[in-house]
C-alpha positions as a Markdown table, in Angstrom:
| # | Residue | x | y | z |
|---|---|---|---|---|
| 1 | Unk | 46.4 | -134.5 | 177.8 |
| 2 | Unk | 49.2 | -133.1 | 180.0 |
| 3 | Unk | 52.9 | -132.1 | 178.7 |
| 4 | Unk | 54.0 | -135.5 | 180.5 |
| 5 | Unk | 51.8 | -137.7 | 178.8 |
| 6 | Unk | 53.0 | -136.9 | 175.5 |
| 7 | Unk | 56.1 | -138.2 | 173.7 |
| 8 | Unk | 58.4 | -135.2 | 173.9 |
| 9 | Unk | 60.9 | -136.5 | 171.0 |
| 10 | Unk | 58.0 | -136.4 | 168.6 |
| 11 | Unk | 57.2 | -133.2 | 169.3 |
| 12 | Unk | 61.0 | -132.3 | 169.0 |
| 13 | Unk | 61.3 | -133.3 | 165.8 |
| 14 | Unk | 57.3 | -132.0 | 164.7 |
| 15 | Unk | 58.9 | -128.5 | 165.7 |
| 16 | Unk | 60.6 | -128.0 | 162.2 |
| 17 | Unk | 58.0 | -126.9 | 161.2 |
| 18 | Unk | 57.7 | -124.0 | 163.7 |
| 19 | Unk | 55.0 | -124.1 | 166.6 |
| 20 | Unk | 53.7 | -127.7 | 165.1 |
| 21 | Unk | 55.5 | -129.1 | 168.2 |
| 22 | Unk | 53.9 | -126.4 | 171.0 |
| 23 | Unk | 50.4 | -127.0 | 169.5 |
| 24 | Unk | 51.5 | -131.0 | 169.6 |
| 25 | Unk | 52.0 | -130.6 | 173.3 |
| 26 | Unk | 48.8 | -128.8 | 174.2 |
| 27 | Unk | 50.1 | -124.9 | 173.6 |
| 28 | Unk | 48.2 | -124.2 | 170.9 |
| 29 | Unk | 48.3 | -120.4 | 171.3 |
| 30 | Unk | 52.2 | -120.3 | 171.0 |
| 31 | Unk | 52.1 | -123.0 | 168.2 |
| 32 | Unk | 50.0 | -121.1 | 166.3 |
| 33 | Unk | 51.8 | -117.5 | 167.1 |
| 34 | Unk | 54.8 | -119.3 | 165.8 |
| 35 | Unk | 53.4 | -120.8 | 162.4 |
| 36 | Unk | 51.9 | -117.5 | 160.9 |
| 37 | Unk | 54.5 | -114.9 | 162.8 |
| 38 | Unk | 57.3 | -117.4 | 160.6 |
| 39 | Unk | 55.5 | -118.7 | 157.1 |
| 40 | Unk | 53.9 | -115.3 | 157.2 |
| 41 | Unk | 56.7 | -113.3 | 157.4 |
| 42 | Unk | 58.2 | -115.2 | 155.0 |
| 43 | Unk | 55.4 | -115.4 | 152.3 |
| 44 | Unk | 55.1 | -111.6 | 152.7 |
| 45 | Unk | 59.0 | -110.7 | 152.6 |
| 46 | Unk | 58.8 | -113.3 | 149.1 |
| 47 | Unk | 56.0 | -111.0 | 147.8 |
| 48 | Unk | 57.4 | -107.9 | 148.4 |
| 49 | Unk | 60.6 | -109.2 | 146.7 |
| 50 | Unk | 58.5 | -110.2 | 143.6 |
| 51 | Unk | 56.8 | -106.9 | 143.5 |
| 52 | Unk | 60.2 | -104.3 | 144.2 |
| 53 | Unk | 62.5 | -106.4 | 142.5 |
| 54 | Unk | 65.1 | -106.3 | 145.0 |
| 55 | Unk | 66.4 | -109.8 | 146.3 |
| 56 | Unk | 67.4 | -108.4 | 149.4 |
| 57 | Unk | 63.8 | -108.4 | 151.4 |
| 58 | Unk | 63.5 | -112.3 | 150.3 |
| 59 | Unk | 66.7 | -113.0 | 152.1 |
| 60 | Unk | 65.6 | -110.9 | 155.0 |
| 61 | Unk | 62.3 | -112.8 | 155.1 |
| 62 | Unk | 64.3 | -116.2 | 155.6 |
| 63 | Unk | 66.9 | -114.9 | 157.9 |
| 64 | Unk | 63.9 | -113.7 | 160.2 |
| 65 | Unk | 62.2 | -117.3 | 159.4 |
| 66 | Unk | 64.9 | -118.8 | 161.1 |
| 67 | Unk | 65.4 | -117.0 | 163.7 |
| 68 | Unk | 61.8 | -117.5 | 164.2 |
| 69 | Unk | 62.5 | -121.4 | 164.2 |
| 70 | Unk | 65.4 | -120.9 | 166.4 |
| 71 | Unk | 63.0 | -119.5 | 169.0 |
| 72 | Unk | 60.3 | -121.9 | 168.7 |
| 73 | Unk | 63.2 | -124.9 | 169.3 |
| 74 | Unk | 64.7 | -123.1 | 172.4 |
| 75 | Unk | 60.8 | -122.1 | 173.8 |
| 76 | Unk | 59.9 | -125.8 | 173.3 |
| 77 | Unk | 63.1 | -127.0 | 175.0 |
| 78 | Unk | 62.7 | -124.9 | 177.7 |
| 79 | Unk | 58.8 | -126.0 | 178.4 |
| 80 | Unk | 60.4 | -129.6 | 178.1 |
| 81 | Unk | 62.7 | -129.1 | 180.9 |
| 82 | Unk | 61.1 | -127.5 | 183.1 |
| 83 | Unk | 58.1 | -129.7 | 183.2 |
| 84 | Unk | 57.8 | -131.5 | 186.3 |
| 85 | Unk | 58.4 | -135.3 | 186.2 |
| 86 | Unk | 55.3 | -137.1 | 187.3 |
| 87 | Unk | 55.8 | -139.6 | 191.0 |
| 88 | Unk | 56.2 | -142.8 | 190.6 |
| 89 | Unk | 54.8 | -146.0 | 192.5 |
| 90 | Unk | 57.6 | -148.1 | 193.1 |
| 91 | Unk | 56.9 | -152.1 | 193.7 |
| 92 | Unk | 56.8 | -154.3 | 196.8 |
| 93 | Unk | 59.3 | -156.0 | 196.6 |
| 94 | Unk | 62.3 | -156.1 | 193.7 |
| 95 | Unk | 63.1 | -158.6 | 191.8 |
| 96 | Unk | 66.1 | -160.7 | 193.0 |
| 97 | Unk | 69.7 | -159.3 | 191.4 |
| 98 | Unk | 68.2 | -157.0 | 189.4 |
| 99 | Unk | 68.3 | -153.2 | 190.6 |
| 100 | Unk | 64.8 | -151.4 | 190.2 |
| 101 | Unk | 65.0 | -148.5 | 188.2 |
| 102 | Unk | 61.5 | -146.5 | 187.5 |
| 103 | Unk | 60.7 | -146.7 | 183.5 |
| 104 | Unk | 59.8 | -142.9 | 183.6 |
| 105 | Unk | 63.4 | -142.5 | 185.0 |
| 106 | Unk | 64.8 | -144.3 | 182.5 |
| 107 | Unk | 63.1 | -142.6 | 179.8 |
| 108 | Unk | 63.7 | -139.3 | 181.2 |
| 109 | Unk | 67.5 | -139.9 | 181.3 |
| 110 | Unk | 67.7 | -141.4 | 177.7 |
| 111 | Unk | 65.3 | -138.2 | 176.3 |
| 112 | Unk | 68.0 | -135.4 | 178.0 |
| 113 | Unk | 71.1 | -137.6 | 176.3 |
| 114 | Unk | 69.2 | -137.5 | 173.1 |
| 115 | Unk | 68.4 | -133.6 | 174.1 |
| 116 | Unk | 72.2 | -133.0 | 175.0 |
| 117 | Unk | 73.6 | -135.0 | 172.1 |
| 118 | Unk | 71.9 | -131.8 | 169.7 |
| 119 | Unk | 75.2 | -130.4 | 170.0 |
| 120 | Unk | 78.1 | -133.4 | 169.8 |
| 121 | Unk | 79.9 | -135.0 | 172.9 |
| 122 | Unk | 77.0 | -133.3 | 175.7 |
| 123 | Unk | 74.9 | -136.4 | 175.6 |
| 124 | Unk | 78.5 | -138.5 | 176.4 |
| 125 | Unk | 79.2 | -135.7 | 179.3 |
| 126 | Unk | 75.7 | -136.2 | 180.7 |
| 127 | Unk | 76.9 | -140.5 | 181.1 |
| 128 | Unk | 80.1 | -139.9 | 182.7 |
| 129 | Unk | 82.2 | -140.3 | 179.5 |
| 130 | Unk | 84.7 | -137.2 | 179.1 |
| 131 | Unk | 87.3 | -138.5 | 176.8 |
| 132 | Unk | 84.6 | -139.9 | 174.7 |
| 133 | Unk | 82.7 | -136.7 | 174.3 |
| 134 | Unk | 85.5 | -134.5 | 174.1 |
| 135 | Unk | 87.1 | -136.3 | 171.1 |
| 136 | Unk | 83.7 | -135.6 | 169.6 |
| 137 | Unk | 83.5 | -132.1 | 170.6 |
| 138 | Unk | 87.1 | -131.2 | 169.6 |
| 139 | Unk | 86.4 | -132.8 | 166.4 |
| 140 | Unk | 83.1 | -131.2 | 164.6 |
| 141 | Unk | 84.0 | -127.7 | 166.3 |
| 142 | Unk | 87.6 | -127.9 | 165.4 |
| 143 | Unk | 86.8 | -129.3 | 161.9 |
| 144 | Unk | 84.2 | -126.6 | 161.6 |
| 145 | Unk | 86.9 | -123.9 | 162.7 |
| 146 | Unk | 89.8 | -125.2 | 160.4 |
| 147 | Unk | 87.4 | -124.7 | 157.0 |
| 148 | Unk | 86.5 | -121.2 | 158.4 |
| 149 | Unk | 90.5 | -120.5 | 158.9 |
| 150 | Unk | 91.5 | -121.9 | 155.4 |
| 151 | Unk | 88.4 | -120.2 | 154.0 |
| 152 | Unk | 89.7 | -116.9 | 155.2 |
| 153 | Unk | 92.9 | -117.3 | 154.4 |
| 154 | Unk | 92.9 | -118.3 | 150.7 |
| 155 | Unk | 89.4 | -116.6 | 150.1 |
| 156 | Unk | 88.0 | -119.5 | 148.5 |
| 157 | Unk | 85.1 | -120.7 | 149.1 |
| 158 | Unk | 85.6 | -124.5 | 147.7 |
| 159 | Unk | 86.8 | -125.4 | 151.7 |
| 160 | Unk | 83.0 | -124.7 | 152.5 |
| 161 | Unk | 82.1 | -127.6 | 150.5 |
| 162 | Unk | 83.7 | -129.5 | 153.1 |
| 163 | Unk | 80.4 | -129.0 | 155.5 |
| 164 | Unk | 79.2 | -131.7 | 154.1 |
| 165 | Unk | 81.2 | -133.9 | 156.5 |
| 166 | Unk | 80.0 | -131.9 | 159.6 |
| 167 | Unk | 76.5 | -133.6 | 159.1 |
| 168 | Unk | 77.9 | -137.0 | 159.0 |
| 169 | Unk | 80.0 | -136.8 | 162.4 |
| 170 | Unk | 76.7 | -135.0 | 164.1 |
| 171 | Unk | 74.8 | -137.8 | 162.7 |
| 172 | Unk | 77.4 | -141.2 | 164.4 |
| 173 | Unk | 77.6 | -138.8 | 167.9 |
| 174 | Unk | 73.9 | -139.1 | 168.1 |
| 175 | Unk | 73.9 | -142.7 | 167.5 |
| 176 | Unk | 77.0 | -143.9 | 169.2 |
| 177 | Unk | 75.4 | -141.4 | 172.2 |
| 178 | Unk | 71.5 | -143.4 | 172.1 |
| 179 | Unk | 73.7 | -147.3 | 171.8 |
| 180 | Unk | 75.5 | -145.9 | 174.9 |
| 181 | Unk | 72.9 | -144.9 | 177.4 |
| 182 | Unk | 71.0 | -147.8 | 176.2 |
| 183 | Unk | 74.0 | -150.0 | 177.0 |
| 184 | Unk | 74.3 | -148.2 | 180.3 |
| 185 | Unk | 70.6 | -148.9 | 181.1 |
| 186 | Unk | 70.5 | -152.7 | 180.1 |
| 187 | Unk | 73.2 | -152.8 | 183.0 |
| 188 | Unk | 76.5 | -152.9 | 180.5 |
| 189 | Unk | 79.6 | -151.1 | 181.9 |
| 190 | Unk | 80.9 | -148.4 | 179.3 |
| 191 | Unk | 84.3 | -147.9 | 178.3 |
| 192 | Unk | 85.4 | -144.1 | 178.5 |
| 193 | Unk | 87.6 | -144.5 | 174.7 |
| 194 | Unk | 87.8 | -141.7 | 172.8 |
| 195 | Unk | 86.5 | -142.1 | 169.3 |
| 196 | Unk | 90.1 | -142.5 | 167.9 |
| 197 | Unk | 90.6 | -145.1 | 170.3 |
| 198 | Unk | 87.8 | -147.0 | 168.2 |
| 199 | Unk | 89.1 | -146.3 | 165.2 |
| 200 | Unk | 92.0 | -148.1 | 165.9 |
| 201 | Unk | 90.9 | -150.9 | 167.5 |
| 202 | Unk | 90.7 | -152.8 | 164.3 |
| 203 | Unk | 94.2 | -152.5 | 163.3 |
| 204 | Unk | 95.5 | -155.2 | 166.3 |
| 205 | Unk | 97.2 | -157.9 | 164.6 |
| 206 | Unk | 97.8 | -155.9 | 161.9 |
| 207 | Unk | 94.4 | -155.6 | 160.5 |
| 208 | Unk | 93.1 | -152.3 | 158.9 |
| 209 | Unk | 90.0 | -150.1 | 160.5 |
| 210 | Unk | 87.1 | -151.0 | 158.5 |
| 211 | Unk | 85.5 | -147.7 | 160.1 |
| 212 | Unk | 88.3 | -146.0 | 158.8 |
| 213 | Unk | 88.0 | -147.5 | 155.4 |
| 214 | Unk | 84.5 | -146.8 | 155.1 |
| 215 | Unk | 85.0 | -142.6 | 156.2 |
| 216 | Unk | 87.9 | -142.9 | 153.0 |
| 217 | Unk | 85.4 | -144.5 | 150.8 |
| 218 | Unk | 83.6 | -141.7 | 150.4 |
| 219 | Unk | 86.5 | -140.0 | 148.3 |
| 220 | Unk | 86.8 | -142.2 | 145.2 |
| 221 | Unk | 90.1 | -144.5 | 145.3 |
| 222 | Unk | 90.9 | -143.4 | 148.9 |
| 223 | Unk | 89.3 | -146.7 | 150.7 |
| 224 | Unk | 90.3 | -149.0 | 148.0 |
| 225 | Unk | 94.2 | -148.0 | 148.7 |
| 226 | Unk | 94.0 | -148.1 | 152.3 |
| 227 | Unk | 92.8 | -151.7 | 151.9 |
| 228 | Unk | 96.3 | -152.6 | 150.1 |
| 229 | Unk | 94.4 | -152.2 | 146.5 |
| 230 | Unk | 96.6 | -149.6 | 145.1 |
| 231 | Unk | 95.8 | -150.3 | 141.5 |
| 232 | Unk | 92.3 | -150.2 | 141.7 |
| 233 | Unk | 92.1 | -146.8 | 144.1 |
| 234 | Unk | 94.7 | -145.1 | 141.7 |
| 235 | Unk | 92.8 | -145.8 | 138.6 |
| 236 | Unk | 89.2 | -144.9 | 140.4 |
| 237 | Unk | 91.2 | -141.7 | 141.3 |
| 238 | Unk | 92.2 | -140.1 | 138.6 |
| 239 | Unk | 89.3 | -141.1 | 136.5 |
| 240 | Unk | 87.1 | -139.6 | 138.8 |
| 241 | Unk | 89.5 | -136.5 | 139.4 |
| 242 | Unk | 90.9 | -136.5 | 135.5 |
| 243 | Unk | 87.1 | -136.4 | 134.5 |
| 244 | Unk | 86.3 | -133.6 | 136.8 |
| 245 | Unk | 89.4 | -131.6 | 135.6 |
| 246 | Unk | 89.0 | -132.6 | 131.4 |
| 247 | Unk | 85.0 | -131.5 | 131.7 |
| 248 | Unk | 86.0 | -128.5 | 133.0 |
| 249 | Unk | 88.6 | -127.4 | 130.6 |
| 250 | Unk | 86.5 | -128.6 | 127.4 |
| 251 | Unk | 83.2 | -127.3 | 129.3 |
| 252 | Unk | 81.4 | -130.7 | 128.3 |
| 253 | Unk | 78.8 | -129.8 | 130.6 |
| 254 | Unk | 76.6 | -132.9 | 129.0 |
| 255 | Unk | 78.9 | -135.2 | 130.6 |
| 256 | Unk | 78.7 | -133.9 | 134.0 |
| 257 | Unk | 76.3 | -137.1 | 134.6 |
| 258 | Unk | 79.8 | -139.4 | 134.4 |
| 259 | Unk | 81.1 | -137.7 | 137.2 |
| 260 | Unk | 78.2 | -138.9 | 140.1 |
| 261 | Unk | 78.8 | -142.1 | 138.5 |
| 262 | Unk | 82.0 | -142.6 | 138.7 |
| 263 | Unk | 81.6 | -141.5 | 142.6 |
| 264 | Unk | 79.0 | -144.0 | 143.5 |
| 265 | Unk | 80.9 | -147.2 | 141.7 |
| 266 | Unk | 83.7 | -146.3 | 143.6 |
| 267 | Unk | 81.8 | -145.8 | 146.6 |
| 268 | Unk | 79.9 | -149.3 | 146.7 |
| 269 | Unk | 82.9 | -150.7 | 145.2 |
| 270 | Unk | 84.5 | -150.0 | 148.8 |
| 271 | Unk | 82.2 | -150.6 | 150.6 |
| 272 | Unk | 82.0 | -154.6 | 148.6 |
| 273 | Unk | 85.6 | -154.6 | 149.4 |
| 274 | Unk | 85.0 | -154.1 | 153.4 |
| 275 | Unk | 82.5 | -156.3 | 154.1 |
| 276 | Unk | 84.9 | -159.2 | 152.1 |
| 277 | Unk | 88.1 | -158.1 | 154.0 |
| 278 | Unk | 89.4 | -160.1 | 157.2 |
| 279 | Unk | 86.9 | -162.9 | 155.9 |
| 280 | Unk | 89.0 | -163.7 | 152.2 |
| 281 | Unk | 92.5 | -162.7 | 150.6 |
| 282 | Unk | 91.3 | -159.5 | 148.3 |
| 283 | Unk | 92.6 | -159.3 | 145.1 |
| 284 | Unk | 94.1 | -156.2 | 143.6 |
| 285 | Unk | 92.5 | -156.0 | 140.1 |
| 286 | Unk | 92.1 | -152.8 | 138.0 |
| 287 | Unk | 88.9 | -151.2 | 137.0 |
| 288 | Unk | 90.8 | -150.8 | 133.0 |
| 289 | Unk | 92.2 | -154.4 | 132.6 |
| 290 | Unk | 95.1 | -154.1 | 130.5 |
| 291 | Unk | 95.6 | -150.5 | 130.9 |
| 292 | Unk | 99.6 | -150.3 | 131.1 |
| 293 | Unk | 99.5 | -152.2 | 127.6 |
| 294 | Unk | 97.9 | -148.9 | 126.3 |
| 295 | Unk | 101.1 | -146.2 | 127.1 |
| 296 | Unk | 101.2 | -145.6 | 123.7 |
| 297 | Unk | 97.6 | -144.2 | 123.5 |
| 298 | Unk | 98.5 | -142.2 | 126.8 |
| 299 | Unk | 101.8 | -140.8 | 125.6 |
| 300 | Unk | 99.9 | -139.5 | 122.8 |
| 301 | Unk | 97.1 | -138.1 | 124.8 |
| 302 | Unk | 100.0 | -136.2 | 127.1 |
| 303 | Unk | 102.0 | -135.1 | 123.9 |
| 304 | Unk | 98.8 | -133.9 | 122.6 |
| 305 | Unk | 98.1 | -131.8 | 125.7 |
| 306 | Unk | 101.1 | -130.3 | 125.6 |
| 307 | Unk | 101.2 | -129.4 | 122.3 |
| 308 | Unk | 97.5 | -127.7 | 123.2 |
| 309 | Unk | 98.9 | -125.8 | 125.7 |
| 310 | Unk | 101.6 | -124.6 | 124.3 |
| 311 | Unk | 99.5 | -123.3 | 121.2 |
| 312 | Unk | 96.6 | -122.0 | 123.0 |
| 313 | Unk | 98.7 | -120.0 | 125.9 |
| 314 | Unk | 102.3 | -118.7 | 123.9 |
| 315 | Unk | 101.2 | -119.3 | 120.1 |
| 316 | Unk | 98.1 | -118.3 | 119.7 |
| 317 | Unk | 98.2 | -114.8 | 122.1 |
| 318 | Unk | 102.0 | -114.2 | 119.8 |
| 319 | Unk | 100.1 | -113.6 | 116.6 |
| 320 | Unk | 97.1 | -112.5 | 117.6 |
| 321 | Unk | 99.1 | -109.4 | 118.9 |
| 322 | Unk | 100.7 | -109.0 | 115.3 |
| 323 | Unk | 98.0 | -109.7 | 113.9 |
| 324 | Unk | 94.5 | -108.8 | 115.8 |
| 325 | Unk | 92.6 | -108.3 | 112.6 |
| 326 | Unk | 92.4 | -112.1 | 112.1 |
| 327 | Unk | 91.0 | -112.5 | 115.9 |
| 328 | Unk | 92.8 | -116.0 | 116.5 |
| 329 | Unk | 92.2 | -116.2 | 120.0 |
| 330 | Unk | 88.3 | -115.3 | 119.9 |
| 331 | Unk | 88.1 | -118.2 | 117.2 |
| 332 | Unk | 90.1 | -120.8 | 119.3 |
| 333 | Unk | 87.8 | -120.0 | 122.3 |
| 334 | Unk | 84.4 | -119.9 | 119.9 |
| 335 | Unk | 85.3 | -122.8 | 118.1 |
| 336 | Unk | 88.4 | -125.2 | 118.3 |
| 337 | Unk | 86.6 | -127.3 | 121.9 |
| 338 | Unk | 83.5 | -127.5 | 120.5 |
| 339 | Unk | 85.4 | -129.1 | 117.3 |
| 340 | Unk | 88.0 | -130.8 | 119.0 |
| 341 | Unk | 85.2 | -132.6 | 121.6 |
| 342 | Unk | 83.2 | -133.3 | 118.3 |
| 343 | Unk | 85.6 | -135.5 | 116.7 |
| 344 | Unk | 86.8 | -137.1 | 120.0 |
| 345 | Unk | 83.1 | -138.7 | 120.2 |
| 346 | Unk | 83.2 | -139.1 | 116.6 |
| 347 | Unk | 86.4 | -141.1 | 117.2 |
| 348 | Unk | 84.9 | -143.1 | 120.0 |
| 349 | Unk | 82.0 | -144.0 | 117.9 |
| 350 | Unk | 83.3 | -145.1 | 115.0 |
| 351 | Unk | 86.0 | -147.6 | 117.3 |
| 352 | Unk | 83.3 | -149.1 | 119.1 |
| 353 | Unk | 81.3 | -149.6 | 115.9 |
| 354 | Unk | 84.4 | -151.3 | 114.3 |
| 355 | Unk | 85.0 | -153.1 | 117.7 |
| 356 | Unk | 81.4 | -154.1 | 117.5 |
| 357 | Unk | 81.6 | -155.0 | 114.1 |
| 358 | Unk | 85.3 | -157.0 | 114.5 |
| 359 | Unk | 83.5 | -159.2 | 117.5 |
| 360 | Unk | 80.6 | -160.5 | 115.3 |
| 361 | Unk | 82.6 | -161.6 | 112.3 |
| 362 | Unk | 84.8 | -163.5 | 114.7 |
| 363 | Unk | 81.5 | -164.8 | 116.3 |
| 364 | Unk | 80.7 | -166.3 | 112.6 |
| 365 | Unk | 83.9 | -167.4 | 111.7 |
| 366 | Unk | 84.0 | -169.7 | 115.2 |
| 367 | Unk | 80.1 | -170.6 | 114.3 |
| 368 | Unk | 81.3 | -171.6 | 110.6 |
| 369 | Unk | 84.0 | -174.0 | 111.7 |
């Protein structure tokens, strides 16, 4: 079977694993070169690891697997382009008002868009759309080169944790490039708007950018305000950043599981909220009804923070310098959050059991009468 005959995204995409796409398209000496040169490399660098105790040959042994990858994907690219594209007969006659275009021409132009569209705004370049692609360009490069900067620059590395929007705009410039070129070869003229342009198309009349509400959603809070629901996005906000912040300062590491929670009710709570807006009047109710009838409960919680704070930071370090024998501030670290969270869940329990307990004498009482 010839390198034309065979469906050159699959093999694309069989490539991660290296040389599976080479020996897909009929190289089977460079497929197989590939395969053991990489997972052998690797599986010897892992054993030599084990053996020395040094970590540093492991890391080498995946650095050299992907570069190995990296090869395979450019070889493979480069067999794919160069590959001569195979004559086509063309009808008698055409079909009245619609222009004949060859199906292996077609397929040829929608494969090097899919091709160019590896690295964002190319595959637009390739159809004649320049704004469109630049704004993609300009925005996973210069996205990219802002999280490096503010990395740098503050040495922290919680910016990096940002990547994980990079993905998600590589991901809708590979789409939005295969809807265009197949809207360019079912005869549709294309609009050259820049992806902001899109963005704000939704807002005429007034009306909000569901596209944009959906990118907010994924930060708890942050699509429900933009939608005009300000109660419900600032409480789904600060429980899901006050949780974050309280686990962290009483390390209730057996919580942790709230805060994915938390993250994906907000996040298909949004997403509920988009698909009903422009179609019915949303209403702004809060995830805590009743919660502003509780700032007595929440002007203790803030006294008793302060009070905390002002114990376990000026207090506590005062004494323990007078008196380090007694080893206050060893203790208050050992022992006061593991007490403290303790008899916060006891709390909790025993109100829900009274809750619990309040609900069915009031259920029998109503039955009685």
């Amino acid at each position: 079977m010839t390198l034309q005959q065979q469906s050159k995204l699959k093999a694309l995409f069989i490539n991660i694993l290296p040389g599976a796409g080479h020996y897909y398209m009929g190289k089977r000496t460079s497929g197989i070169v590939y395969f053991l040169v990489s997972f052998g490399g690797l599986f010897l660098s892992i054993l030599l690891a084990m053996a020395r105790g040094e970590d540093e040959l492991a890391l080498l042994g995946l650095v050299g697997f992907i570069v190995m990858w990296f090869l395979s994907m450019v070889h493979l690219l480069i067999q794919m382009l160069k590959a001569p594209t195979p004559p086509v007969a063309l009808p008698l006659e055409e079909i009245e008002g619609v222009p004949y275009t060859p199906v292996k021409s077609r397929d040829n132009e929608r494969f090097h868009v899919i091709l160019l569209s590896f690295i964002p705004g190319l595959g637009h370049f390739h159809m004649g759309l320049m704004q469109r692609g630049l704004s993609f360009l300009i925005s996973f490069f210069g996205f990219m080169t802002i999280l490096l900067f503010l990395a740098g620059i503050t040495s922290s590395d919680a910016f990096l944790l940002l990547f994980g929007v990079l993905p998600v705009i590589w991901l809708y410039c590979m789409f939005d490039a295969v809807q265009h070129i197949h809207r360019k070869q079912a005869g549709e003229l294309l609009y050259d708007r820049t992806l902001f342009e899109d963005l704000e198309a939704g807002r005429e009349d007034g009306r909000r950018s569901k596209v944009l509400a959906t990118l907010l959603a994924a930060f708890p809070g942050a699509g429900q305000m933009y939608l005009g629901l300000q109660k419900r996005g600032l409480q789904l906000m600060l429980l899901f950043l006050g949780s974050i912040y309280v686990m962290d300062l009483l390390r209730l590491t057996l919580l942790f599981f709230l805060i994915p929670v938390i993250w994906f009710y907000s996040l298909f709570d949004a997403l509920q909220h988009i698909s009903r807006y422009g179609r019915e009047d949303l209403e702004d109710r809060p995830v805590i009804a009743g919660f502003m009838n509780h700032q007595g409960w929440l002007g203790a919680v803030l006294l008793c923070m302060g009070l905390y704070y002002i114990v376990a930071d000026v207090a506590i370090p005062a004494v323990d310098g007078l008196f380090p024998q007694w080893r206050l501030e060893h203790r208050l670290n050992a022992y006061f959050k593991t007490v403290l969270v303790s008899l916060v869940l006891i709390g909790g329990g025993i109100k829900l059991l009274l809750g619990n307990k309040k609900r069915v004498q009031n259920k029998g009482t109503g039955e009685s009468l």
